[in-house]
N, C-alpha and C positions, 0 to 999 in steps of 0.2 A: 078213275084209275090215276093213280099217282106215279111220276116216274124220276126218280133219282139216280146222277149218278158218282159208282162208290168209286173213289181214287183208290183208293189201297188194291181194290180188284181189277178197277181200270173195267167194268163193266156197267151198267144203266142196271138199275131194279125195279122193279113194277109194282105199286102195292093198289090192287086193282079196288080195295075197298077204299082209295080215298077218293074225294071227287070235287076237286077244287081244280082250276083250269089256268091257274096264274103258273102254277110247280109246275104241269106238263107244259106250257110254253116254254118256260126257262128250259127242260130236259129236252127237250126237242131243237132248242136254239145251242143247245151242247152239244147235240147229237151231229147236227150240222155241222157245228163248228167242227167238229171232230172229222168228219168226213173231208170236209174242204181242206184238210191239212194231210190228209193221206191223198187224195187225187184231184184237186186244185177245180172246185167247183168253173171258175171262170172257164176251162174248157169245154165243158156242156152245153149246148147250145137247144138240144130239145130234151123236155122230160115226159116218160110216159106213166102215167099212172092211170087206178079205175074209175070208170065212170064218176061212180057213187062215192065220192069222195067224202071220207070219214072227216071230223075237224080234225084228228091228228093229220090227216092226209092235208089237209089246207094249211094246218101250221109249218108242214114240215116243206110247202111250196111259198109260202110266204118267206120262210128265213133263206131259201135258196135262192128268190128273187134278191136279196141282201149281193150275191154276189155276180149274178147275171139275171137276164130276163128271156130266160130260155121259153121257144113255144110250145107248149104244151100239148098234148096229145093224148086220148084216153086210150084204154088195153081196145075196147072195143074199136076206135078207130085204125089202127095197127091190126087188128083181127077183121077188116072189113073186107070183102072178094067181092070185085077186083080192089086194090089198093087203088087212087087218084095219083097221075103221075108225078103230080106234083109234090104229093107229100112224099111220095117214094125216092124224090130227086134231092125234097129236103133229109130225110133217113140217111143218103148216100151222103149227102157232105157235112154230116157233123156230127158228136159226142153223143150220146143217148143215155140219159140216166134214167132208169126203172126205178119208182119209188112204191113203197107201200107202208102202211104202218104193219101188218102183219102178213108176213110170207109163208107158205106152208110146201111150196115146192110145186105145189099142183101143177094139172096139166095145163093149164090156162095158161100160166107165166111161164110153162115147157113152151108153149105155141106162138108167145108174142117172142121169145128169146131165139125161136129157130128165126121166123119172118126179120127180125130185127137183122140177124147175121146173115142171113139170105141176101139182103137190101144193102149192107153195111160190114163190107168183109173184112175190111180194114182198119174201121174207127173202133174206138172203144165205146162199148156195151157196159157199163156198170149198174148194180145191184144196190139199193140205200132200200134198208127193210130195218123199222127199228125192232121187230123179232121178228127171228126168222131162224135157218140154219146155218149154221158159220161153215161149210161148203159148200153151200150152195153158189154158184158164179155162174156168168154170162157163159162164158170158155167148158163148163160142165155139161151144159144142156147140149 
């Protein structure tokens, strides 16, 4: 999968039949960059993403380290009962970025996004899904 992105539409294109891994770094080090200038990745301090981390999912944690070294945390750790107090104390005092390379809304990311704001009523909860739904938000679920 190849991923470019077009200036004139100001959107990312996928051409899933190409398969060379040097273009999806650069689009995903775009994609970052992109993001980091709408909500100042430096305030993020943990990121949750899945287990089974796809290499888009590690590229896309590699270029975020560029701007902090946030602790990371998988969907399943955030989905664990009981939660450990400790991570629930780190939830409570900082930024929470949800990463994925593909979002589809499910109820999975319905369920770490309720616990996330349960834990965290006050910090920002953001969404980085390089597809996904362009309504989809933390503040939706």
């Amino acid at each position: 999968m190849g991923v470019t992105f077009d200036e004139t539409e100001k959107k990312f294109v996928f051409d899933f039949e190409y398969d060379g891994a040097e273009d999806i770094g650069l689009s995903i080090q775009r994609a970052v960059d992109s993001v980091h200038k709408k909500i100042n990745l430096y305030h993020y301090d943990i990121v949750v993403m899945p287990q089974n981390r796809t290499k888009i999912n590690q590229y896309m944690v590699r270029y975020i380290y560029r701007f902090n070294q946030p602790r990371l945390y998988s969907v399943e750790d955030i989905l664990s009962k009981p939660m450990d107090e400790k991570k629930c104390s780190m939830i409570r005092q900082h930024n929470v970025l949800v990463i994925d390379d593909v979002t589809a809304g499910g109820s999975r990311l319905n369920e770490v996004l309720r616990t996330l704001r349960i834990l965290s009523e006050d910090n920002e909860i953001t969404i980085f899904s390089l597809i996904g739904r362009k309504e989809l938000t933390a503040d939706s679920m």
